[in-house]
N, C-alpha and C positions, 0 to 999 in steps of 0.2 A: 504494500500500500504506500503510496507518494507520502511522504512526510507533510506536507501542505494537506492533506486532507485527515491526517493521523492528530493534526494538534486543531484541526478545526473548533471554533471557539472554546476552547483552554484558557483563554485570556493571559496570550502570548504578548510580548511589549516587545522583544523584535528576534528576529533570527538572524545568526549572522555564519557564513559558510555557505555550503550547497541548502538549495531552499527546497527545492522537490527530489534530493534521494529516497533510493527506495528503502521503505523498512520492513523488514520480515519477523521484526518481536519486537514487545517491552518488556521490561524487565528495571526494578527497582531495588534489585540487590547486585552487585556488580558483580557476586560470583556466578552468577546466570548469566551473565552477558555472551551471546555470542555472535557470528558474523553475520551483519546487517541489522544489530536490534540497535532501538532508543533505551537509554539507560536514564531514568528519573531520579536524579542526584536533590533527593527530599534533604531536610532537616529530621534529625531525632532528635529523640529523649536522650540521648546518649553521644553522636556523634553528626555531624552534617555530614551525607549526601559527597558533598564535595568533594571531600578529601577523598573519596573512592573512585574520583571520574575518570583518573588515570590509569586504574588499573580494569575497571570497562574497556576503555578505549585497548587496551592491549591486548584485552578476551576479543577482540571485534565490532566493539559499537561503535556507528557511525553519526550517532546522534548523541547529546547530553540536552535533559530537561532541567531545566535550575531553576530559583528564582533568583541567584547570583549572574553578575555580569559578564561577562567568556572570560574566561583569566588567560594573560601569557602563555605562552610554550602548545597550546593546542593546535594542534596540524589543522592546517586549511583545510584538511578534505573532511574534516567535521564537522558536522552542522550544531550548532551552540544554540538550541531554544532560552531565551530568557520567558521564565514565566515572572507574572505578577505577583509581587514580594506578597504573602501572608494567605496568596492564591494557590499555593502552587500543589496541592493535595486537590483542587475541585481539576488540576489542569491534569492531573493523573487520572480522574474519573472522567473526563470528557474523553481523552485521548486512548482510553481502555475502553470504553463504550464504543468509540469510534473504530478503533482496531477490530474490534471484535463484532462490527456491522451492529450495533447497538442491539444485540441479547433483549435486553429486558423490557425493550416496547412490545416484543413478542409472548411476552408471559407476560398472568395474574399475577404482583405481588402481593403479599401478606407480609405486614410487617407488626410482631409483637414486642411491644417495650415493655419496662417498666422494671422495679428490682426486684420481685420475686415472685416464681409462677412463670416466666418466659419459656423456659424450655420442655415445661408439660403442658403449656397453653398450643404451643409451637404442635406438639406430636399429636396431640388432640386433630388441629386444624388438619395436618397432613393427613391424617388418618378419615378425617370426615370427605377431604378432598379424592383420597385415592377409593373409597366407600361409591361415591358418586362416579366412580370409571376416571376420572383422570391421572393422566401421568404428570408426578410432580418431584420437586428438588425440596432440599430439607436445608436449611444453613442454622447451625446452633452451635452450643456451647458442648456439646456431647461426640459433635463430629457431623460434617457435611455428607450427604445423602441426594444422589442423582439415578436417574435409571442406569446411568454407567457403573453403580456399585457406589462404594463406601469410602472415605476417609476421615483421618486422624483432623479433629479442631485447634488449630495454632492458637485462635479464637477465635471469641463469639461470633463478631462480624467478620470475617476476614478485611482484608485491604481492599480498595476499589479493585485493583489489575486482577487480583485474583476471585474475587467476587462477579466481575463480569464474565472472566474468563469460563468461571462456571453456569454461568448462566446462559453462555453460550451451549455449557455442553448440553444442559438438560433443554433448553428450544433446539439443539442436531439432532437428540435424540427421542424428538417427538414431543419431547413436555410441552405442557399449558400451563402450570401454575408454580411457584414458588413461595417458600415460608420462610419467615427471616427471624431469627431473634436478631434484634436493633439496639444494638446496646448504646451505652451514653458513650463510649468512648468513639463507637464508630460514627454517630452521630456529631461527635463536637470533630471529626477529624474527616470529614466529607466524604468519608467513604460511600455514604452511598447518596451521592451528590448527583443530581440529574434522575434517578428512578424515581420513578412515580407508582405510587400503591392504591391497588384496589381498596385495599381493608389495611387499616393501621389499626392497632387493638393496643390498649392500655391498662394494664396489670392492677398495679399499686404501686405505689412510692413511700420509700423508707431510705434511714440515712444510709448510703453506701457511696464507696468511688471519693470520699472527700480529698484525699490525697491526691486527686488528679483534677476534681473539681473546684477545689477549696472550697468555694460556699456548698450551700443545700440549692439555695436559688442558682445556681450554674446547671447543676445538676440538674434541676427540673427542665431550665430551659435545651438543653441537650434533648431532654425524651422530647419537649413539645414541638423541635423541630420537624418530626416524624410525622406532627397533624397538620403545620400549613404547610407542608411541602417541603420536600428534600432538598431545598435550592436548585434552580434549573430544572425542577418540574413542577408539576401541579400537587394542591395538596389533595390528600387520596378523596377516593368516590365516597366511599364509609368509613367512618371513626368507631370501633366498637370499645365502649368506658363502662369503665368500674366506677357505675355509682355510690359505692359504699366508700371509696376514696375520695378524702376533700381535695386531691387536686383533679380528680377527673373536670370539677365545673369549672374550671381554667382550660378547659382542652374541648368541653362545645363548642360550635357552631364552628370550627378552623374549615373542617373537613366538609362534601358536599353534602354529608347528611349523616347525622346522628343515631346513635343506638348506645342504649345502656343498657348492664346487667347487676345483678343484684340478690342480695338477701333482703332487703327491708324496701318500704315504699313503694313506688308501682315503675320500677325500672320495664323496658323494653324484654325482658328475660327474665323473671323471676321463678326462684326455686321454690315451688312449694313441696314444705313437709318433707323435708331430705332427712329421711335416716341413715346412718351410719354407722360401720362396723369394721372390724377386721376383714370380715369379706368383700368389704365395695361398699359403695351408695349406691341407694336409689330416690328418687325425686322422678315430679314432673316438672317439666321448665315450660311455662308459660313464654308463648313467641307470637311478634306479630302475626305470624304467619301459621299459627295454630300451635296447641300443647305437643309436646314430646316427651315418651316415656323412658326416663332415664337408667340405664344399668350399668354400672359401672365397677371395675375391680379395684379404680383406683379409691384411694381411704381420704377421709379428713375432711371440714370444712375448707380449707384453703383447697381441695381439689372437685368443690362443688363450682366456689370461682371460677377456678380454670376452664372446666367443664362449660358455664354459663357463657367465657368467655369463647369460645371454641364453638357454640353454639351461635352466639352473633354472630361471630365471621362468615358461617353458612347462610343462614338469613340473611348476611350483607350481600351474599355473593348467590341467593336464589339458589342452593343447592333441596332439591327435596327433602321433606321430614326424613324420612325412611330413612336415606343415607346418611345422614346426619345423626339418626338414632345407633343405625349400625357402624358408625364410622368411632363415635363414643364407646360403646362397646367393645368394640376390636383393639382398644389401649389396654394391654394388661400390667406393663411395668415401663417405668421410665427410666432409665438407668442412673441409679446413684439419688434417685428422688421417693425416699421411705421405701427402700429396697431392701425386702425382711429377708434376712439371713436364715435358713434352717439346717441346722443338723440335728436333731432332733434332740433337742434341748429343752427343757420343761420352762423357758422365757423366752419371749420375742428378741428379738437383734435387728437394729436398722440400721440403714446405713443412707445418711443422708447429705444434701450438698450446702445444707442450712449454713451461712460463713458470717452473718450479720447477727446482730442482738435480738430484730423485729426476727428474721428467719429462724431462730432460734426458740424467740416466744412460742411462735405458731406451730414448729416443729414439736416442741414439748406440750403444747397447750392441745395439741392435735393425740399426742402419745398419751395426756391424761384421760380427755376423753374414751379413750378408747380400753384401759387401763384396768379399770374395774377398783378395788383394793388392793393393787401392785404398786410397786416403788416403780420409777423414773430414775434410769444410772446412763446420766450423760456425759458424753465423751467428747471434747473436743480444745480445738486452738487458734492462733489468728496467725493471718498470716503475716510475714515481715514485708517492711520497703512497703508497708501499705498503710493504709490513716490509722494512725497510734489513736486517736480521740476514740476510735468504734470501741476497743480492747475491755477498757473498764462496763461499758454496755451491755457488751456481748456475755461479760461476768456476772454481770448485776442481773441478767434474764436470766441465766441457764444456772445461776445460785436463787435467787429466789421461786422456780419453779422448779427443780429437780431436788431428789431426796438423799443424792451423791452427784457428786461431778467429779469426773477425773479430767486433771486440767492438763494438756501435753500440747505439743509443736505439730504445726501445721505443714506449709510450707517457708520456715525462716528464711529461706534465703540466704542474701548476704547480713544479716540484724542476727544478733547473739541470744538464741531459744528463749534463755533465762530473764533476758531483759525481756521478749514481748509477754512470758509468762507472768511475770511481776505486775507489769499494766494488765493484766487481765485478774488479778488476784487481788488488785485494789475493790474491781466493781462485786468480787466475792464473798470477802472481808463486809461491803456494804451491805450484803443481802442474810447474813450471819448466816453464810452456806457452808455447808456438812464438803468438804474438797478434800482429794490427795491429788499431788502432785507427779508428774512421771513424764521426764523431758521427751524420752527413746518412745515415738508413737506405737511399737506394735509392743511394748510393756505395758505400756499403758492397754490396749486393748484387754489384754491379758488381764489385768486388774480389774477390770470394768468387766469382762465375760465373769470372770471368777467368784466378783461381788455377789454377782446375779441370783436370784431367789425362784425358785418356782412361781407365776404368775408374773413377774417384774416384766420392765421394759426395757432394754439398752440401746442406748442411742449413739450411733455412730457418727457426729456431725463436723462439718466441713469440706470433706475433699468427695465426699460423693462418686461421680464416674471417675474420677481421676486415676491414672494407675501408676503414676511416679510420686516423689517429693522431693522438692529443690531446697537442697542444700548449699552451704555458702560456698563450699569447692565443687558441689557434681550433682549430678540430680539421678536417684536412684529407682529405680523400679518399687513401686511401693502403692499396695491396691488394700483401701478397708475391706472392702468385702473376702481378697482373696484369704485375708490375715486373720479375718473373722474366724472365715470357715476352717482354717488349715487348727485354731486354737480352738474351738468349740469340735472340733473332733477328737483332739487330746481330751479335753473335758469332760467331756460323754463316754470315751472310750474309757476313759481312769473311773466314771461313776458305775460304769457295766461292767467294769473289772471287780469293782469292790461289793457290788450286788450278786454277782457270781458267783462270790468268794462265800457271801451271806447267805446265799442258798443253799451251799451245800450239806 
């Protein structure tokens, strides 16, 4: 493709070299660079873009995108984009849209925000979309999902280049619709700058991301970008909001038309009479477009929301009751989302991706419900290099509603264990919580299976589907659930040992 039709409105301020060579890739990490691609010399968190343009150009690229001026020493035969200084991420989504014959006019988007509930709201939708016969793409925090098969999530939203790039594959390979978890980062960073959405759906809002946001009101404005438009497009067809969230009535009227859902008042979707169990819920949801009877395996009040929410998006998008009922249905487990452990152990085991203090209420507040006269033994940690203010919150929820907590390391990172476990021990201390301490996470698990009582509940939270933990020198293979199960088989096997023993 001509380089002149590759940065078409980018909001380029000039080019300087050959102006129509050919380009045959983008690529925005210079170790991809190869002969004939443009190399997008962004700014990071870490390092600019720049300092890498040389060693592009040596892998083969015949173009750099900057928002820097062409520096010295670059061979004429390189064509030097200057992007618009504080632009130059929407110039990567244009020129990625553009490469790739703009993908995403050809699909439905679904775009789910909000900080908790995205990624079962997300499988919900897919599940209701692929219910009614179509071929769809999945993009989440669990791992991206096309008819071409499956991969690993770097993140949530990935990068515009590769975000389109996918979106090319699932419109080559016949899709119609796509579902996005939207998170605030990829929203404050244009990633998906120029697509326009069908249904943009909103969760709830609770404090998370400060460390990147600094305020709350950043944060919020981040999700509300998703309802008037993704910049460079229109804001979506339907907005589906969580009326029981006070900032949903900040996000009416953006989008061309409204929907709400709900537990209380006369939202657009209302659950009535949803009971709940270890086995699932059941409800009927009240919809413009007639009741639906709800069956579901997933558990909890927060997964009636989800559910509600998952429901608007089909009514935004006119999908039949039917499918929609069976599309509900067909979700049995969300990986790393109240994912019960069994070896057959006389207490539950979950393993969840709860990482905030509100996720953590919900998550225990969701385990007592269901609990009967069992303890609550929860497990969890925060993570490092992230907003120190959550740490004492996230203590102060999970010590004033659990009946133990074992408090251990998350993903520290490059932050020293012991120092994020202290800030989380201050908000534990406030709640006069029953804690032990245990840095090494799969001792700790150990301790927390071991507490465990006939009827209890143990709660596995933080790292959810994840299957490593980053350490300050390496990041190692390291999965709750695998660690569960591998320690609840010793367990069981030493309690069948000893009852064997007692029988004879």
């Amino acid at each position: 493709m001509d380089l002149a039709d590759v940065i078409e409105g980018a909001e380029v301020q000039r080019v300087t070299g050959p102006a129509h060579t050919s380009i045959r890739g983008i690529v925005c990490d210079s170790r991809k660079a190869t002969a004939g691609s443009l190399f997008f010399a962004l700014p990071g968190a870490k390092a600019d873009g720049m300092v890498f343009a040389g060693e592009a150009i040596s892998r083969g690229a015949i173009g750099v995108a900057s928002p820097h001026p062409r520096p010295a020493g670059i061979a004429s035969s390189v064509a030097w984009v200057e992007l618009a200084p504080g632009k130059e991420r929407r110039g990567l989504a244009n020129a990625s849209a553009n490469f790739y014959g703009k993908p995403a006019a050809a699909l439905k988007l679904i775009g789910v925000t909000g900080t908790n509930g995205k990624t079962t709201t997300s499988y919900l939708v897919n599940s209701v979309l692929q219910a009614a016969g179509f071929t769809t793409g999945l993009v989440g925090t669990t791992g991206y999902r096309s008819p071409k098969g499956d991969r690993e999530a770097p993140n949530t939203t990935p990068e515009s280049l590769d975000l389109q790039q996918f979106f090319a594959e699932i419109r080559d390979a016949g899709g119609t619709h796509a579902v996005l978890e939207a998170s605030s980062h990829a929203l404050a960073m244009d990633r998906l700058w120029g697509c326009h959405f069908a249904v943009a759906t909103f969760t709830n809002l609770t404090r998370d991301h400060l460390d990147y946001h600094k305020t709350f009101e950043n944060y919020f404005a981040a999700k509300q970008r998703l309802f008037e438009g993704t910049a460079g497009a229109s804001a979506p067809d339907t907005a589906v909001l969580n009326a029981d969230d006070p900032y949903a009535a900040r996000l009416e009227g953006l989008a061309g038309r409204t929907l709400t859902y709900g537990l209380k008042g006369a939202p657009d979707m209302l659950a009535k009479k949803p009971t709940m169990s270890l086995g699932g819920l059941e409800f009927t949801a009240q919809t413009p477009a007639g009741n639906i009877a709800v069956r579901s395996k997933l558990v909890g009040r927060v997964n009636v929301y989800n559910i509600l929410a998952a429901i608007g998006a089909g009514v935004a998008l006119g999908i039949p009751l039917g499918a929609i009922e069976s599309g509900i249905a067909d979700v049995g487990q969300v990986p790393g989302r109240f994912e019960k452990i069994d070896e057959g152990q006389p207490f539950l085991v979950v393993v969840d991706y709860a990482h905030t203090d509100d996720a953590l209420r919900n998550l225990i507040g969701m385990a007592r419900e269901l609990s009967g006269s069992g303890r609550i033994v929860t497990l969890f940690g925060a993570g490092g290099e992230r907003d120190r203010t959550k740490r004492p919150l996230m203590g102060e929820a999970a010590g004033a509603l659990s009946d133990l907590v074992v408090l251990t390391s998350d993903n520290p990172r490059g932050e020293d264990p012991l120092r994020i476990i202290n800030d989380v021990v201050v908000g534990l201390q406030k709640a006069n919580a029953k804690y032990r301490i245990e840095p090494d996470r799969e001792k700790a698990i150990t301790i927390a299976l071991e507490e465990a009582q006939s009827g209890d509940i143990v709660l596995l939270a933080g790292k959810g589907h994840e299957t490593y933990q980053v350490l300050q020198d390496r990041t190692i293979e390291f999965d709750d659930r695998e660690k569960a199960r591998a320690i609840l088989r010793r367990i069981v096997g030493r309690h069948d040992a000893v009852d064997s023993r007692s029988n004879r």
